[in-house]
Short mmCIF file of the C-alpha atoms (twelve columns), coordinates in Angstrom:
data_MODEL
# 
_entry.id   MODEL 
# 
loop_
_atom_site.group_PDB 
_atom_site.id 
_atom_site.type_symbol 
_atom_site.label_atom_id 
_atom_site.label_alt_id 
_atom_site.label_comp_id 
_atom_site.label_asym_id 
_atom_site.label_seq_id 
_atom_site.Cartn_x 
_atom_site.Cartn_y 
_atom_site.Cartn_z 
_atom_site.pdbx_PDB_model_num 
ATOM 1   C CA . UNK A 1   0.000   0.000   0.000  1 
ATOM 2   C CA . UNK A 2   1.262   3.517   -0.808 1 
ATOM 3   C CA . UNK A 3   1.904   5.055   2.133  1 
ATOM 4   C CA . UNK A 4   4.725   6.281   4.452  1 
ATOM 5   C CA . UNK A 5   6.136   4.417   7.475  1 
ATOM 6   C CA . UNK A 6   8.965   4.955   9.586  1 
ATOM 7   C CA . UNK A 7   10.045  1.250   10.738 1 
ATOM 8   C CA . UNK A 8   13.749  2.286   10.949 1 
ATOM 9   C CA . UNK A 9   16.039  5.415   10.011 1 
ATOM 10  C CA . UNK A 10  16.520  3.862   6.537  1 
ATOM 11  C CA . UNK A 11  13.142  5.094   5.947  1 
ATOM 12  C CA . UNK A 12  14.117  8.429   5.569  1 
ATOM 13  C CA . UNK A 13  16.961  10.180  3.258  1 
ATOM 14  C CA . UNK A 14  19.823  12.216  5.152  1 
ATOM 15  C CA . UNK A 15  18.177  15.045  4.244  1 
ATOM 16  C CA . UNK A 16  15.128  14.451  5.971  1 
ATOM 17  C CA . UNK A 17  16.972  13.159  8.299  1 
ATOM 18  C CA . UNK A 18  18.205  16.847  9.232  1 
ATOM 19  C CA . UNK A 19  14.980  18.714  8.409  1 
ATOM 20  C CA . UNK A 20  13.171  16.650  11.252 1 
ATOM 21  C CA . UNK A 21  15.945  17.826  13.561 1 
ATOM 22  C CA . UNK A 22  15.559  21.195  12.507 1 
ATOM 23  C CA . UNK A 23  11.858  21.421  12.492 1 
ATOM 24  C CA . UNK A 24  11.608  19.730  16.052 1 
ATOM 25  C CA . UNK A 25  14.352  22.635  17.076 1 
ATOM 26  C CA . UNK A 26  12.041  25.187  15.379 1 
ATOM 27  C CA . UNK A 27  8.768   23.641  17.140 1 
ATOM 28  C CA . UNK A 28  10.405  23.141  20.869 1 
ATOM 29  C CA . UNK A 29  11.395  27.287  20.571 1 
ATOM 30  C CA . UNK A 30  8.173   27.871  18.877 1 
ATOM 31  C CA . UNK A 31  5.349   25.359  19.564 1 
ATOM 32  C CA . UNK A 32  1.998   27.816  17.913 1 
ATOM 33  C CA . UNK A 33  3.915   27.232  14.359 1 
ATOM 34  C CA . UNK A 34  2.941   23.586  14.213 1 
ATOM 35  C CA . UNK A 35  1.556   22.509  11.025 1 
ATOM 36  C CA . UNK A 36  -2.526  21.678  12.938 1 
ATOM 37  C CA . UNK A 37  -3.917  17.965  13.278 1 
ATOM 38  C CA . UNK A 38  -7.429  18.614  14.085 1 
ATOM 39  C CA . UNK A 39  -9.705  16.098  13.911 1 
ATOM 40  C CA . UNK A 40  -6.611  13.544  13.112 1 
ATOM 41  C CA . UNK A 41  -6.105  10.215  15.164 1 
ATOM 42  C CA . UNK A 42  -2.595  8.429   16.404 1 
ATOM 43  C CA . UNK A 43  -3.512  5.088   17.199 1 
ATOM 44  C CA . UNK A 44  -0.862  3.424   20.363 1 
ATOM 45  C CA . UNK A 45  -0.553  -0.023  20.476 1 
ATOM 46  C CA . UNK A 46  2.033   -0.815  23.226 1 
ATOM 47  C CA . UNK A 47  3.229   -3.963  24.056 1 
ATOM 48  C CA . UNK A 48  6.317   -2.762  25.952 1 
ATOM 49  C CA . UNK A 49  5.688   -0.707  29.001 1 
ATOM 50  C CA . UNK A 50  6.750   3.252   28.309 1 
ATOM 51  C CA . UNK A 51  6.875   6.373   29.896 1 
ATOM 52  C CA . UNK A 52  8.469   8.844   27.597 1 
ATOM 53  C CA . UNK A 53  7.724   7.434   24.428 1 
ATOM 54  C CA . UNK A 54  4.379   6.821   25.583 1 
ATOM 55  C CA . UNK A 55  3.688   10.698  26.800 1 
ATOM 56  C CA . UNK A 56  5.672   12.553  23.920 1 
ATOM 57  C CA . UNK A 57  3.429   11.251  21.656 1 
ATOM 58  C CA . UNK A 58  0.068   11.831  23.330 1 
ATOM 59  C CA . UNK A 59  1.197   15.458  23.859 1 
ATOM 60  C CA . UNK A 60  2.799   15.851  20.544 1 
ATOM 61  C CA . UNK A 61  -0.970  14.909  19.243 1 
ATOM 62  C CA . UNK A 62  -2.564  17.010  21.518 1 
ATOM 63  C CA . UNK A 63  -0.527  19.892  20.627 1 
ATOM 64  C CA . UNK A 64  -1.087  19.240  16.839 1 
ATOM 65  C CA . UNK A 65  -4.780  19.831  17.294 1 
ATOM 66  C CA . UNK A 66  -5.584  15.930  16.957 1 
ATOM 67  C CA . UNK A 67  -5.686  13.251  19.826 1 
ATOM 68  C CA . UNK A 68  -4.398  10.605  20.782 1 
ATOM 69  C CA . UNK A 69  -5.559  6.507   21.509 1 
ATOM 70  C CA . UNK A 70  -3.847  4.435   23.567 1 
ATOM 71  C CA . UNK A 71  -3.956  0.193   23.334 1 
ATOM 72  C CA . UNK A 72  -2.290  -1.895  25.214 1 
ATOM 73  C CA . UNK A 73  -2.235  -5.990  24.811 1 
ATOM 74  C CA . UNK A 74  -5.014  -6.254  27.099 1 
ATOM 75  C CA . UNK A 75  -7.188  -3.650  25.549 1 
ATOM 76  C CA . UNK A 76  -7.254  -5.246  22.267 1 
ATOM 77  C CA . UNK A 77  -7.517  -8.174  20.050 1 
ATOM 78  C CA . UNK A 78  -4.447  -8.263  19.382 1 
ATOM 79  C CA . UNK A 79  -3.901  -9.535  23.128 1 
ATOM 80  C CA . UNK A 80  -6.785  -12.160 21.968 1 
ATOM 81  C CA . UNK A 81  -4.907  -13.857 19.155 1 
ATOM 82  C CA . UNK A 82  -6.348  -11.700 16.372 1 
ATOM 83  C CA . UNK A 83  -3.866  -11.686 13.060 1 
ATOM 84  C CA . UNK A 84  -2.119  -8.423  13.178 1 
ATOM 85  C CA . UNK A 85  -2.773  -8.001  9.556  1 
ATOM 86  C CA . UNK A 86  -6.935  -7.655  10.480 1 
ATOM 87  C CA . UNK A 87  -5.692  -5.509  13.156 1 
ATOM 88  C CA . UNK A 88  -4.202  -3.376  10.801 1 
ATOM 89  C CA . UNK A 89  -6.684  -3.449  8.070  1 
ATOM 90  C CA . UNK A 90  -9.572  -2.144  10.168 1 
ATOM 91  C CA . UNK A 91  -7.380  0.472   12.866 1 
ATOM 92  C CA . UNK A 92  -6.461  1.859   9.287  1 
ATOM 93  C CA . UNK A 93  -9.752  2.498   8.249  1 
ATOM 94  C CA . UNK A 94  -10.539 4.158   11.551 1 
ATOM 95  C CA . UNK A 95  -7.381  6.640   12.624 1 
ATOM 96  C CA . UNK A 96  -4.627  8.262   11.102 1 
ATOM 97  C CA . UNK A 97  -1.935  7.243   11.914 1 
ATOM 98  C CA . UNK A 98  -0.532  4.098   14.167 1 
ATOM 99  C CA . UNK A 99  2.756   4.209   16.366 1 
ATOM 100 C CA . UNK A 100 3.632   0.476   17.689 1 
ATOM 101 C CA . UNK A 101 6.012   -0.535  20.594 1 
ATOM 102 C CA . UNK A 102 6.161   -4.019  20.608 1 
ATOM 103 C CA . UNK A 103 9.128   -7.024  20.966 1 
ATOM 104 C CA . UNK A 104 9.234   -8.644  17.566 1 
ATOM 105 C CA . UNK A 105 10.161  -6.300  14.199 1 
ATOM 106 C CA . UNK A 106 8.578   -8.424  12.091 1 
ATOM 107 C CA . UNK A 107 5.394   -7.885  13.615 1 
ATOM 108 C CA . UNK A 108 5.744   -4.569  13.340 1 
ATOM 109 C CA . UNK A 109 7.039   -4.730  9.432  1 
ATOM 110 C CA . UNK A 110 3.762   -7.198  9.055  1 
ATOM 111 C CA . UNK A 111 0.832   -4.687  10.332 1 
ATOM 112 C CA . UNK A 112 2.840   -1.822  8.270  1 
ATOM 113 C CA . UNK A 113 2.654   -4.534  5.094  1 
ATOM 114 C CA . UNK A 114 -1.159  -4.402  5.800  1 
ATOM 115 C CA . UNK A 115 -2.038  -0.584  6.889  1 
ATOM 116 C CA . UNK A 116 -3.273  2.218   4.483  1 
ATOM 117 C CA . UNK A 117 -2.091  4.698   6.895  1 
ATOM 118 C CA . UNK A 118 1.776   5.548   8.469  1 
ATOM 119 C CA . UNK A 119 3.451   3.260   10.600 1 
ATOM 120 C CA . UNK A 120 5.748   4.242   13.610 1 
ATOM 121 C CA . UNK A 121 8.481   1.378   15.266 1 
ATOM 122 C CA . UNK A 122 7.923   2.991   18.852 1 
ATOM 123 C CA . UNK A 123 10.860  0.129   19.640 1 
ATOM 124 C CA . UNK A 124 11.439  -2.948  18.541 1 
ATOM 125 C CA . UNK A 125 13.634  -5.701  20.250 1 
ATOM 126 C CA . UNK A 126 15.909  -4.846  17.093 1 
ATOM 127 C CA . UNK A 127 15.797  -1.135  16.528 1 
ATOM 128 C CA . UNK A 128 14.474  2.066   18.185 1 
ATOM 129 C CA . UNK A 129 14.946  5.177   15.544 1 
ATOM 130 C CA . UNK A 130 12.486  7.606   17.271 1 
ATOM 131 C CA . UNK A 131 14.909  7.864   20.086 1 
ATOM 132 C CA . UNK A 132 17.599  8.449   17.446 1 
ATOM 133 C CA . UNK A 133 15.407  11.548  16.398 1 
ATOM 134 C CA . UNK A 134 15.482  13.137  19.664 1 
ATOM 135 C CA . UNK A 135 19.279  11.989  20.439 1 
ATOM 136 C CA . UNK A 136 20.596  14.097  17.504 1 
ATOM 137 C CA . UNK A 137 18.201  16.493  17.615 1 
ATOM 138 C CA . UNK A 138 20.005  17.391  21.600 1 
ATOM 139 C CA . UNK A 139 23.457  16.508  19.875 1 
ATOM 140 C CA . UNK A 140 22.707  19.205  17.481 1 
ATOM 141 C CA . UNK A 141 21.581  21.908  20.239 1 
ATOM 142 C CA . UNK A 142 24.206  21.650  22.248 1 
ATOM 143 C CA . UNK A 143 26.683  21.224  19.587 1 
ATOM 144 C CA . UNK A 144 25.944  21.678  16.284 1 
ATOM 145 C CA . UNK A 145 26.148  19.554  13.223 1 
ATOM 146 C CA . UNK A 146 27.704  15.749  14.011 1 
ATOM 147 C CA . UNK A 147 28.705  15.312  10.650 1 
ATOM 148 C CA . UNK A 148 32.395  14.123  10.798 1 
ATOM 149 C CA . UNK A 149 32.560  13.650  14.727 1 
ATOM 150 C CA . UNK A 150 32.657  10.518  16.905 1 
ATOM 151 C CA . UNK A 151 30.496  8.989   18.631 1 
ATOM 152 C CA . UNK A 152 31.247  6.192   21.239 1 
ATOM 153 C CA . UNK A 153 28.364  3.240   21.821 1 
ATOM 154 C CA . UNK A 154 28.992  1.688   25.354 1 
ATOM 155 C CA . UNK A 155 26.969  -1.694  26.493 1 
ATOM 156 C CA . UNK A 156 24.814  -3.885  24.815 1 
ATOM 157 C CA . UNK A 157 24.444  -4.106  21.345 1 
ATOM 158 C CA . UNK A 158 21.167  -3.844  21.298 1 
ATOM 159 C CA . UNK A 159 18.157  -2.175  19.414 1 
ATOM 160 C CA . UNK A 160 19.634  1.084   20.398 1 
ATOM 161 C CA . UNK A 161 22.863  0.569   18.793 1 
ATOM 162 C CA . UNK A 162 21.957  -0.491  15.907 1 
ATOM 163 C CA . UNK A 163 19.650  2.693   15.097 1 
ATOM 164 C CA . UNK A 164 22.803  4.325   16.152 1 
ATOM 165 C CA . UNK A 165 24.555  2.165   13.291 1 
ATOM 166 C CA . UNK A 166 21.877  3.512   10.584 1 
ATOM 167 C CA . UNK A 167 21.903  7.159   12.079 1 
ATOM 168 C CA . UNK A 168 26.173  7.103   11.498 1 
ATOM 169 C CA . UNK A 169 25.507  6.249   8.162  1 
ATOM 170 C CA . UNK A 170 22.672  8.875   7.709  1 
ATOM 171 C CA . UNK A 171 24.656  11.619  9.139  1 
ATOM 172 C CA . UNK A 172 28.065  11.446  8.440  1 
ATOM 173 C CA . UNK A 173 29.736  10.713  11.728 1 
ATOM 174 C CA . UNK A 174 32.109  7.915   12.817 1 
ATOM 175 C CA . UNK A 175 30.489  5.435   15.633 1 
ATOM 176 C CA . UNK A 176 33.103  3.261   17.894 1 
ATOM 177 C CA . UNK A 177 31.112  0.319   19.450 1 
ATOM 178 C CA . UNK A 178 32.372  -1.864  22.916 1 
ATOM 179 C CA . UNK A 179 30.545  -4.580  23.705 1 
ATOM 180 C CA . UNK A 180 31.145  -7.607  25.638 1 
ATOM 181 C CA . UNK A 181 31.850  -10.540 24.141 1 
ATOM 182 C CA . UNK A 182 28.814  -12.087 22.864 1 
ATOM 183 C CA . UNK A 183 26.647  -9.316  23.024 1 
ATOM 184 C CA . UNK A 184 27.991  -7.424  19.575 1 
ATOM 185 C CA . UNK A 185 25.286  -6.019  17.463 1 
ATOM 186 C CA . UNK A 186 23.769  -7.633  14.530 1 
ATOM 187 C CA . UNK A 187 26.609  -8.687  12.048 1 
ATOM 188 C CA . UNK A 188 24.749  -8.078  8.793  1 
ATOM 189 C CA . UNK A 189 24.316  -4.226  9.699  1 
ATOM 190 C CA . UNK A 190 27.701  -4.034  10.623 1 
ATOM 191 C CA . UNK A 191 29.254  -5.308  7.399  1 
ATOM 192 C CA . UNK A 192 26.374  -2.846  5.625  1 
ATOM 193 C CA . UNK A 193 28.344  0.127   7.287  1 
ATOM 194 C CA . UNK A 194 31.875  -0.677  7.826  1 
ATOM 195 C CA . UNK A 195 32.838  2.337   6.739  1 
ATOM 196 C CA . UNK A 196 31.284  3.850   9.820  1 
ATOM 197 C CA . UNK A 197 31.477  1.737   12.278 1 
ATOM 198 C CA . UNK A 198 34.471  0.017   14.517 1 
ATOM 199 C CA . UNK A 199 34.060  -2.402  16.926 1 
ATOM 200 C CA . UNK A 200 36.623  -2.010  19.816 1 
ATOM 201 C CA . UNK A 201 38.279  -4.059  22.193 1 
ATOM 202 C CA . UNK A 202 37.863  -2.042  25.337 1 
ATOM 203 C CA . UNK A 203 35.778  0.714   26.416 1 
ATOM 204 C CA . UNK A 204 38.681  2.863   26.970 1 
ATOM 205 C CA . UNK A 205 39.501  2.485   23.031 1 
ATOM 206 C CA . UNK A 206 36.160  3.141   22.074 1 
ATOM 207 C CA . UNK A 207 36.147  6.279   23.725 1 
ATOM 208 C CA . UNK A 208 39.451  8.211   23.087 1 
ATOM 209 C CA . UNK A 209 38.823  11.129  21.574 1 
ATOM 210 C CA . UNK A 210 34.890  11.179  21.260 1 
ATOM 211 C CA . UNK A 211 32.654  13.864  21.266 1 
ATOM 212 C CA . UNK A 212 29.412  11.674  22.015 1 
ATOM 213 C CA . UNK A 213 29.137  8.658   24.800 1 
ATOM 214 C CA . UNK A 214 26.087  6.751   24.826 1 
ATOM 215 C CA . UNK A 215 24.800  3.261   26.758 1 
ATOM 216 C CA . UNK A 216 21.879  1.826   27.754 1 
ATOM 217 C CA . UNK A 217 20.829  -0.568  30.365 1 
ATOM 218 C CA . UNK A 218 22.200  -3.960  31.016 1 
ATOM 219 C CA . UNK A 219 18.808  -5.909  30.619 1 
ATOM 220 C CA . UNK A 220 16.614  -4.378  28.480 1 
ATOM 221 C CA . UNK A 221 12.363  -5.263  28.557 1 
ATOM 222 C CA . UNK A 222 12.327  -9.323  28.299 1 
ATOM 223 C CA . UNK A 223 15.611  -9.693  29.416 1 
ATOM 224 C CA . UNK A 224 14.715  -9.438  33.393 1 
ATOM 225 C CA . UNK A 225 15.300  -13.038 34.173 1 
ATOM 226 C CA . UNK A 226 19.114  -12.032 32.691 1 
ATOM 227 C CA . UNK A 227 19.892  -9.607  34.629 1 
ATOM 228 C CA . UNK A 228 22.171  -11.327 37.566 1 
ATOM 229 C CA . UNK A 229 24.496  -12.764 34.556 1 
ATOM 230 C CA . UNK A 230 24.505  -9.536  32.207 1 
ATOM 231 C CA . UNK A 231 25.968  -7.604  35.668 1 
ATOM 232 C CA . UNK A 232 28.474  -9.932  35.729 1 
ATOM 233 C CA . UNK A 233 29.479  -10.088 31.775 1 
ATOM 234 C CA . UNK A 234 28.809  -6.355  31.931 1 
ATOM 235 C CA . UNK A 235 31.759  -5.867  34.637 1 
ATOM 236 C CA . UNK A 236 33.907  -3.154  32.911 1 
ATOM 237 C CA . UNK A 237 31.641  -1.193  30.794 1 
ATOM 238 C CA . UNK A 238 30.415  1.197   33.398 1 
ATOM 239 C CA . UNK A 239 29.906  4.828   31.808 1 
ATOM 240 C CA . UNK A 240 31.460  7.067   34.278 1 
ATOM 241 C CA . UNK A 241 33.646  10.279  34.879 1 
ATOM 242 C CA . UNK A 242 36.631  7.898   34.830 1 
ATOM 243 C CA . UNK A 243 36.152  6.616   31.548 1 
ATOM 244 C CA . UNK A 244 34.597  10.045  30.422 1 
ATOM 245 C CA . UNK A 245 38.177  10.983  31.035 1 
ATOM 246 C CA . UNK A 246 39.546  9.250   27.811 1 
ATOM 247 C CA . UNK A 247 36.510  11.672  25.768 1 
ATOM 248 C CA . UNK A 248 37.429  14.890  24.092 1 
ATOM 249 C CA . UNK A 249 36.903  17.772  26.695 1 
ATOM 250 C CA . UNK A 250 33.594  18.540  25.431 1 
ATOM 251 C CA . UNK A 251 31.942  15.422  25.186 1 
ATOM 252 C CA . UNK A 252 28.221  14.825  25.900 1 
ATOM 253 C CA . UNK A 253 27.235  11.891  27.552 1 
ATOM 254 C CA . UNK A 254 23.318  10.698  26.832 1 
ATOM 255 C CA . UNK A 255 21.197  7.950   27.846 1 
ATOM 256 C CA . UNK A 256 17.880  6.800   26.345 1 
ATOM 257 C CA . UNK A 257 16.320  6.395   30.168 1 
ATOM 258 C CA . UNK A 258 15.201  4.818   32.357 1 
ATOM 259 C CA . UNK A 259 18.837  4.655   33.675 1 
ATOM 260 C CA . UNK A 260 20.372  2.609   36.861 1 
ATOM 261 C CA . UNK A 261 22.687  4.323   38.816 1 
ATOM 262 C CA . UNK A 262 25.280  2.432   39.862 1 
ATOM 263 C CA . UNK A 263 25.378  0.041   36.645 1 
ATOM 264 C CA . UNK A 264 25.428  0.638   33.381 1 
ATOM 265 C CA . UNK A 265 26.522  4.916   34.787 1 
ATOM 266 C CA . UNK A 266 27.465  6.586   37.732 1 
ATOM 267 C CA . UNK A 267 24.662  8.567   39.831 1 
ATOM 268 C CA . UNK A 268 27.847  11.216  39.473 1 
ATOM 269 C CA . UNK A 269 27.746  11.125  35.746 1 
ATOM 270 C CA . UNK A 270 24.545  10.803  34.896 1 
ATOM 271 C CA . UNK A 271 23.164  13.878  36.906 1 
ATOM 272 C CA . UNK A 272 26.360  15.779  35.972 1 
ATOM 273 C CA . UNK A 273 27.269  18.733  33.445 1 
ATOM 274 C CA . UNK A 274 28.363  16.295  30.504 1 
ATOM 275 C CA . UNK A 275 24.911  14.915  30.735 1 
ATOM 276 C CA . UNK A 276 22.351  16.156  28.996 1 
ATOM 277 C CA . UNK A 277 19.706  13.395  29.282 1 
ATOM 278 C CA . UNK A 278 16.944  15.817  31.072 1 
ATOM 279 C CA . UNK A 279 16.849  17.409  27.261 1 
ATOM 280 C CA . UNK A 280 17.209  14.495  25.207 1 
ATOM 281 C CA . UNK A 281 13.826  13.155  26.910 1 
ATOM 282 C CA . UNK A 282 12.162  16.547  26.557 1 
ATOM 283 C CA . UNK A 283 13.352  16.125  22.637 1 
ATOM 284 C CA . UNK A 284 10.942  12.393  21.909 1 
ATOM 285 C CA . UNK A 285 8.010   15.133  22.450 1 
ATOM 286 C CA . UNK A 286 9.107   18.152  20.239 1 
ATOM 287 C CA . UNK A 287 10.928  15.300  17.429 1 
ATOM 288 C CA . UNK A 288 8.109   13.023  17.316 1 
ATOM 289 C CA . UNK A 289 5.742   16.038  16.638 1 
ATOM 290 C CA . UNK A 290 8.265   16.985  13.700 1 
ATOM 291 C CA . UNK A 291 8.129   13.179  12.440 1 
ATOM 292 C CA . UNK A 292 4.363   13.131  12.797 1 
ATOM 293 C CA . UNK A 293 4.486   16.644  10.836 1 
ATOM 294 C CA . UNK A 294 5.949   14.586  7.670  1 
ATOM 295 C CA . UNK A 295 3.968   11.885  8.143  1 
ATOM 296 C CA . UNK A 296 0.692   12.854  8.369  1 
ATOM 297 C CA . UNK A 297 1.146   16.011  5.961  1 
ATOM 298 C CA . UNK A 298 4.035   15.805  4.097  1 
# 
């Protein structure tokens, strides 16, 4: 079907790529020149638990004019067994647009197969590009353009390093990933952007000289009953002013929340001045509103 979605950042040219930043810059300094929504419907169907993904886009929609509808498993079919292709056929028909946060990408590739209207990944176990939005979007505000800089991932190589994988090769910068053994992102995407991307031996390598630091938690959603073992493969690859040290001088450290202290970062880095994660949550609101901008008008 002939319509937009926005599964991963390889839905969208480097170009728009950069307008969204700009545009969710423009809207955060000057919310009343949003393009209006009214009478326009963003369908949630959350499988995950969520708070800022969640409430950025129910007040993005609000803002916009248009509202907002919120399902989780329980509240619909879906929960029941129904094929997500029905699912998508008829919640087509019905709203606007549909922004999914579920565990399995191809479920999420499936209902977009099947809708009339744009599709949002709201996270996947394999990628998580909205996040990406409002991650360069803060990179951008405190820094300027990232083209040609480097940026260090830290932890698991998870769904949130590999949209930080597509957004190196989307914007022009240089990502260094350390990971512990076993835990490397996807191989495929790596060999797609070698040119970008280096995976490093140690922490301390990955860092030297970078102008970005990013991790995530140990254990992500579904991983709970891991979590004793991933502290103890994870030994080493705490984010903290210590390895911050090895950074250029300038570096920004950011972290996709919720964070634990004391883990995967320091309480002392994570509330200090190289963080800036307080505005890189603010940004899912004011980037998702530019995303739903292009999606819903063009």
């Amino acid at each position: 079907m002939s319509c937009r979605h926005f599964l991963t950042l390889q839905d969208i040219s480097a170009s728009e790529f950069k307008q969204i930043i700009a545009r969710a810059m423009e809207l955060k300094n000057s919310p009343q020149l949003a393009t209006r929504a009214e009478g326009k419907t963003l369908a949630l169907i959350f499988e995950k638990s969520s708070t800022r993904t969640r409430v950025a886009f129910e007040v993005a929609m609000n803002q916009l004019g248009g509202s907002a509808l919120f399902l989780s498993s329980n509240d619909s079919q879906l929960g029941r067994g129904e094929p997500v292709e029905d699912t998508a056929r008829v919640l087509s028909r019905m709203v606007d647009c549909v922004a999914i946060r579920t565990f399995d990408h191809a479920m999420l590739s499936k209902f977009a197969a099947h809708s009339s209207v744009p599709v949002i990944n709201a996270l996947t176990d394999d990628y998580h590009p909205c996040q990406l939005l409002a991650d360069m979007q803060t990179y951008f505000e405190h820094r300027g353009d990232i083209s040609g800089k480097r940026v260090t991932w830290i932890g698991d190589g998870n769904n949130m390093c590999h949209s930080y994988i597509n957004a190196a090769a989307l914007l022009d910068f240089e990502l260094r990933i350390a990971c512990p053994n076993g835990f490397e992102p996807n191989a495929e995407l790596m060999a797609k952007h070698a040119s970008r991307v280096t995976l490093c031996s140690t922490p301390e390598e990955a860092v030297t000289g970078t102008s970005l630091v990013v991790t995530d938690v140990w254990a992500s959603m579904g991983q709970e009953s891991e979590q004793s073992e991933r502290l103890a493969r994870f030994d080493g690859f705490q984010v903290n002013a210590e390895l911050m040290a090895h950074a250029a001088s300038d570096a920004l450290f950011m972290h996709c929340l919720p964070a634990h202290r004391g883990e995967e970062v320091s309480a002392e880095l994570l509330d200090g001045a190289e963080s800036v994660v307080w505005d890189e949550a603010e940004n899912r609101m004011h980037s998702q509103k530019a995303l739903l901008e292009l999606l819903l008008n063009g």
